[in-house]
C-alpha angles and dihedrals in degrees: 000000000000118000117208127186117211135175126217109298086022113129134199120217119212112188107319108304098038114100116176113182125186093227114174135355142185121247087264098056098227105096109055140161127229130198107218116187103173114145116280094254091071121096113227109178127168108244103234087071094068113093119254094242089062137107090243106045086049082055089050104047091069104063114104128203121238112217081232127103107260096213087054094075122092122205089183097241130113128210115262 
């Protein structure tokens, strides 16, 4: 699993269609919203909706959350 760290504006690139922009967060830092344009054909689901007998929610389970607010973090990178 790969961690980023992004700051308001900041994108993510996935391949070469899939844009994911931090968008907008509350003054805590942990409810945030992101901007996703991928082509229609791909499947973007919120994780909470898989089953819990399933391989994703098993993935997603472990992932932990830092106290720490997630867009303080820098990975040095900036979006092409």
């Amino acid at each position: 699993m790969l961690l980023l760290g992004r700051n308001l504006g900041e994108s993510i690139v996935i391949g070469d269609n899939i844009y994911i922009t931090f968008v907008e967060s509350d003054k805590s830092g942990y409810k945030f919203k992101l901007a996703i344009d991928a082509p229609r054909d791909v499947k973007i689901s919120r994780g909470e909706l898989y089953a819990p007998d399933t391989i994703q929610h098993e993935k997603l389970s472990k992932v932990t959350v830092s106290k720490k607010a997630p867009h303080t973090q820098e990975d040095g990178e900036r979006p092409a």
